[in-house]
N, C-alpha and C positions, 0 to 999 in steps of 0.2 A: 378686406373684411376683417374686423377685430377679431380675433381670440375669446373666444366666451371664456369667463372667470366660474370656476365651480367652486362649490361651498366649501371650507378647510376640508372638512371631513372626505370627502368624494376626492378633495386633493391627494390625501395621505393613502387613500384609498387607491388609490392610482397609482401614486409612487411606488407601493411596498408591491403589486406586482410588474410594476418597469423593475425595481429592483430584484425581483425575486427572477427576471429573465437575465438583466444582465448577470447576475449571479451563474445562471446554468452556463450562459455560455462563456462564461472565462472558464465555467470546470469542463465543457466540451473541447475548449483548450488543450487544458490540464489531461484531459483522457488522451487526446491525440498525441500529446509528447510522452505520455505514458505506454501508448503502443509501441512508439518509439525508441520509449530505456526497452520493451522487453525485446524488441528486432538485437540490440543492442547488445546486451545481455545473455541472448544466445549465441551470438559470435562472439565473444568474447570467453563465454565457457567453452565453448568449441579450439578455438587459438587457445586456451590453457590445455586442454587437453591432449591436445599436438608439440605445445610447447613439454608439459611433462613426459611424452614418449618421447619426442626427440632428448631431451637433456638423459632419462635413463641410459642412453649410449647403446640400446640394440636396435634401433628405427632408425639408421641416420638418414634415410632416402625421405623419409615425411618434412625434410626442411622445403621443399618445393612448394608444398601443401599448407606448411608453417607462414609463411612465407606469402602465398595468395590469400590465408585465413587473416594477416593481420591487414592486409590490403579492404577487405571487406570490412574489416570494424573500421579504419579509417574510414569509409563511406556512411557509415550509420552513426558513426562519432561527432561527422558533420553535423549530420540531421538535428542528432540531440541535443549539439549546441546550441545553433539556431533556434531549437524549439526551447531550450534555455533562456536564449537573447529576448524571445519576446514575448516573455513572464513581465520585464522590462522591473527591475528591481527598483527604480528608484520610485517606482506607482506604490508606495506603502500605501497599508488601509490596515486592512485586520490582523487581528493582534499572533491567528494561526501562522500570516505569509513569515513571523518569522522562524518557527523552523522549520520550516520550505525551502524560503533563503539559505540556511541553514546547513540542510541536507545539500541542496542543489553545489555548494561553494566546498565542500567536501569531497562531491561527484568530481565534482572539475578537478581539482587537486589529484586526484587518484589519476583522471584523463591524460593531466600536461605530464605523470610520472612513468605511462606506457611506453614512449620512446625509447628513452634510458633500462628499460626493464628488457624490451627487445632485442639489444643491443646487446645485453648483458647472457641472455637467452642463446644467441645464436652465436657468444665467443664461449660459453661454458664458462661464466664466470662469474654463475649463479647455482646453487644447490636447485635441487626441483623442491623440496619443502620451502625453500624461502619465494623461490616464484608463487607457488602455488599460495603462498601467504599474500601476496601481494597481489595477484588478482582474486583472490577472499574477499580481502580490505576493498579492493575498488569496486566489484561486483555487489558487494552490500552497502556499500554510496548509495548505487542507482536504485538498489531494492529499495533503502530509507526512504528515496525520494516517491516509490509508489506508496510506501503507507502514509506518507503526510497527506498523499491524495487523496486515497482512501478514507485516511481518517480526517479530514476537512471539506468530505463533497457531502450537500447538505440534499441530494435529490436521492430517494429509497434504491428504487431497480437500479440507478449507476451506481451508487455506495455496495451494492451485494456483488454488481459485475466486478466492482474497483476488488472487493473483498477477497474472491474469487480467485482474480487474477492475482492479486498479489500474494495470497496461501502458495498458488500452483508455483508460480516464479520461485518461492524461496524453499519447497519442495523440490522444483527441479534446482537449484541451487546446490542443494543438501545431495540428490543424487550427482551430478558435477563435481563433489567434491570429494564422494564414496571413489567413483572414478580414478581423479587422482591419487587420491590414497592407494586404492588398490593396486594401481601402475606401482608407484613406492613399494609397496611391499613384494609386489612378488619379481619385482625385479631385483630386490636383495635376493630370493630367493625363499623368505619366510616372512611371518611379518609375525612381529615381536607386541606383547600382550599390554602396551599403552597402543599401538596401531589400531590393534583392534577392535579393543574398548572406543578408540575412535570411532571405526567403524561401525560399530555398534548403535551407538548415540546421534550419529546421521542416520540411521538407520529407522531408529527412532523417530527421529525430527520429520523426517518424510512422512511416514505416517501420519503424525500428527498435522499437519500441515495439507496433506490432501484428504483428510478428515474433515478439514474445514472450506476446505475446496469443495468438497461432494455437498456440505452442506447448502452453500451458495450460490452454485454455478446452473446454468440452464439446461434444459433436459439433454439437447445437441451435444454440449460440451463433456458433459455426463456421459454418454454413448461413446461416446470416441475414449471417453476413462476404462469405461468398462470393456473395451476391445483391447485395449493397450495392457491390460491388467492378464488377459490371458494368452497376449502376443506369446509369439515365439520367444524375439529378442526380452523380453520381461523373463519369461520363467527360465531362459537359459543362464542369462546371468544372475537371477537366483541361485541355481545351481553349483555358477563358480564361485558365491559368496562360502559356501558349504565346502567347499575348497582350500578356501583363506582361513576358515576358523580351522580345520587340522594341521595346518603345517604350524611348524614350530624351528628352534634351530637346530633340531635332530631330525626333523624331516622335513628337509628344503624341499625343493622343488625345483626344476624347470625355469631358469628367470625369463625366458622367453616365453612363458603363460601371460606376461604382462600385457604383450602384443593381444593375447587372444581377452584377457578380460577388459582391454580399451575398446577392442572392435564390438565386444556386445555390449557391452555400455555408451559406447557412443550411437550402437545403434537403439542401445533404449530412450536416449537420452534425446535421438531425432525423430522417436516414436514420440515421445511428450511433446513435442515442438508443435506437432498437430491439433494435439490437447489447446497447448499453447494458442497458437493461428484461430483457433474458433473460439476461445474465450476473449481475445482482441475481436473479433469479430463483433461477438456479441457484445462487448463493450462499447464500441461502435455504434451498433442498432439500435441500444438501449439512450446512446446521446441523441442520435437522431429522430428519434421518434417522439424523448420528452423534449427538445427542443419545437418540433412540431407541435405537440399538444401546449406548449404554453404559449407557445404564438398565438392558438386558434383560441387558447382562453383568455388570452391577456386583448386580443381584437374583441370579442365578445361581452368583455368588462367594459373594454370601452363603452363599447353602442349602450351597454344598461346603463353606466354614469352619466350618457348622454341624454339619456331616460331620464333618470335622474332631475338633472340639471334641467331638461325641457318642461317638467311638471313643475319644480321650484319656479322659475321663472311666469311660467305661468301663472303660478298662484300668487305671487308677489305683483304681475300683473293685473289679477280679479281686483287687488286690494286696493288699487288707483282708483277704483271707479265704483268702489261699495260706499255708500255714504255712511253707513251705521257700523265703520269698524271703527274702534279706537285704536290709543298706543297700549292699550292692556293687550290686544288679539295681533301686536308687531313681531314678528322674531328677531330676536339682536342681530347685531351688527355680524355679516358671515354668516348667517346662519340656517336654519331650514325651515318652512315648514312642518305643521303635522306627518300629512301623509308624507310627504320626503324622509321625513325620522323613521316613521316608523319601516318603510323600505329600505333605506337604508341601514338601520340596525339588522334587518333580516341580512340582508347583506355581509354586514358585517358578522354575524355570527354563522353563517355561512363560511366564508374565510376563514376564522378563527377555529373552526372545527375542521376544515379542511387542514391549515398548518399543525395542528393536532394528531390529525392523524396522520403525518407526514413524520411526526418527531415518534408517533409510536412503531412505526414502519422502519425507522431507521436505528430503534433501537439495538434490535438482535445482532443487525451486521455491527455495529459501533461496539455489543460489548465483544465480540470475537476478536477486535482490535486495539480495547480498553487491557483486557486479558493474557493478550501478547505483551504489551508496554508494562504491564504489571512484573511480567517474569523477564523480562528486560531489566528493568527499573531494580528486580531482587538479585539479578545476577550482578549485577554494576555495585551494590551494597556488598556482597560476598565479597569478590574482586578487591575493593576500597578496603573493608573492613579487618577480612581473615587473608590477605593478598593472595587469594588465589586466583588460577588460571581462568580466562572465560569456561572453559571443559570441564574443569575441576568445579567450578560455580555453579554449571549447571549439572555436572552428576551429582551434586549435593542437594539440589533442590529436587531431583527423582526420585532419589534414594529416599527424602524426607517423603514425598508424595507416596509412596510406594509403602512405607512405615507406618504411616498415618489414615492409608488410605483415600486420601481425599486427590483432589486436582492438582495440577501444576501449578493451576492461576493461584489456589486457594491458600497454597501455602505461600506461594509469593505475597499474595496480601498480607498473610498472617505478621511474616517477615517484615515486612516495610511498616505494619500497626507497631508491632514492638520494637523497631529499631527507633519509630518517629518517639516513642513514649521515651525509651533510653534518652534519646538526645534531648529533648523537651526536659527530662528533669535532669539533665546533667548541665544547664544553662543554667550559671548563676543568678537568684532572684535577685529582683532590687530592693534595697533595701526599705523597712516599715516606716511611716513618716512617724515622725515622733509626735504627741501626744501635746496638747499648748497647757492640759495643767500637769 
């Protein structure tokens, strides 16, 4: 039996939601390899934080532990590759996959340089500030690679989950790195007032960062924040932050307090992990359920265009066997009927108000993420411009906020309005055509 042919319109009509399915499911994809950088990503912050107790020189019994922790990223290291390989880079289309691409070939890079870092780890033949730099660098690969996610899935409920998880990941990031720092310093025995200020400013960033986690995240995931937030392990290692900011180099301390602020940091650190596990969760639920619902709408479009198509047909049928039509009462070549048009324009403004309110749905999470890139984008100009430090770029951009009262985003923009104006009139103009009398 042939293929009924539908009218252009009823065609396009079709296609933009075949399109708009395969779309979801390459981002259902994209979610599943994105559970996968954060399985990933916690074992990894975990092996740094065994790796900087072992290198401080008073733990050396945790190389055993060292040791089975980097065995475990190898097994998730897999995964993510894999979940890499079939992105299948050479399938180009839109113009976001390339910094996808992008991020993802940076990720790898930092991956193939763990080996040699291991090695270097367990002969002592690395400071812990330089390891610790060095899974930073590779830990914030895999985070880039969640916000290209987040900032490229075009479906509202995944973009808030994407949104979510990726705030909480670079949050728990931020605490990971409170962690190591704090091993550094109180294993000198104080920790000296650029550590701190470090400290400080992770400090800050978490905040901020699970500030927009709360805003995002599903009520579930929320609950388990707000348990975690009055844990034991939460308010004790509060406690030994209040610790680190009195000592100085006239009153050390203890360098074996290091051992004790690893153990409640790491166990805040596998309290978040549950945080963690149910916002994967719900990132999950939220693919499969709008995977579901645009199956059951994209089946149902059909049967109406076949609606459609059945009345068209029809009425082009009545028309064979009216003696009193003319070619004035014909519709062109392709084309429809009255009543088809007019159903189908309903149709179609149906749609069009539906992808409507899809782009106003997905506003709020997108500028959370526009926001971030923004203060990214101003610290990268500091850096470039004034050669400062990434840390030094952004205590400058706080400081500003903090002066001025306004946002972090807001002076970020301000920064990059006046920097684009600088450089725009420091381009030489071309020159005026000259005049023919």
């Amino acid at each position: 039996m042939a293929t009924r042919r539908l009218p252009a319109t009823l065609r396009f009509l079709s296609a933009a939601r075949r399109s708009e399915l395969q779309g979801l499911e390459d981002l259902v994809r994209t979610c599943e390899l994105v559970t996968d950088i954060s399985r990933l990503v916690h074992a990894l912050q975990k092996e740094r934080g065994y790796s900087n107790i072992y290198l401080s020189g008073t733990a050396p019994q945790h190389r055993q532990q060292l040791d089975q922790l980097s065995h475990e990223v190898g097994g998730l290291e897999r995964r993510v590759r894999e979940g890499f390989e079939r992105i299948e880079p050479d399938n180009l289309g839109a113009a976001e996959k390339t910094r996808l691409f992008t991020r993802i070939a940076y990720a790898l890079h930092g991956l193939d340089e763990l080996p040699a870092l291991r090695r270097r780890i367990r002969d002592h033949r690395i400071d812990m500030q330089d390891a610790i730099a060095v899974f930073i660098r590779l830990i914030g690969s895999l985070l880039a690679v969640v916000f290209e996610a987040a900032d490229t899935a075009g479906e509202p409920d995944i973009t808030r989950s994407l949104v979510a998880l990726f705030n909480f990941m670079q949050g728990k990031e931020l605490a990971g790195q409170e962690r190591a720092l704090g091993v550094a310093g109180f294993a000198s025995g104080y920790f000296e007032p650029a550590l701190l200020e470090r400290l400080e400013r992770l400090l800050e960033g978490q905040e901020r960062c699970f500030d927009i986690f709360s805003r995002f995240c599903g009520p579930d995931a929320l609950g388990r924040w707000q348990a975690f937030c009055i844990s034991d392990a939460n308010v004790q290692a509060c406690r030994l932050r209040e610790v680190a900011r009195r000592t100085s180099a006239g009153a050390a301390v203890d360098p074996h307090l290091c051992e004790l602020w690893f153990d409640l940091h790491t166990a805040r650190i596998d309290l978040m992990q549950q945080v963690e596990q149910q916002l994967e969760q719900d990132l999950l639920d939220r693919c499969r359920e709008s995977s579901e619902r645009i199956r059951t709408e994209l089946h149902n479009h059909r049967l109406l265009l076949d609606r459609l198509a059945d009345m068209h047909a029809a009425a082009e049928q009545a028309k064979l066997f009216d003696v009193h039509v003319s070619d004035l009462d014909a519709t062109p070549q392709d084309g429809m009927t009255a009543r088809v048009a007019r159903s189908t324009l309903e149709l179609l403004q149906s749609q069009s108000q539906r992808v409507q309110g899809l782009s106003e749905e997905l506003r709020e999470a997108r500028q959370a993420l526009n926001e971030r890139k923004r203060v990214e984008q101003a610290k990268q100009q500091l850096m470039k411009q004034q050669g400062l430090s990434e840390s030094e770029a952004y205590a400058w951009l706080r400081q500003s906020a903090m002066n001025q009262g306004l946002s972090l985003a807001a002076v970020a923009e301000r920064l990059l309005a006046i920097t684009g104006e600088v450089e725009r009139s420091s381009k030489p103009r071309p020159p005026r055509p000259r005049s023919k009398h």
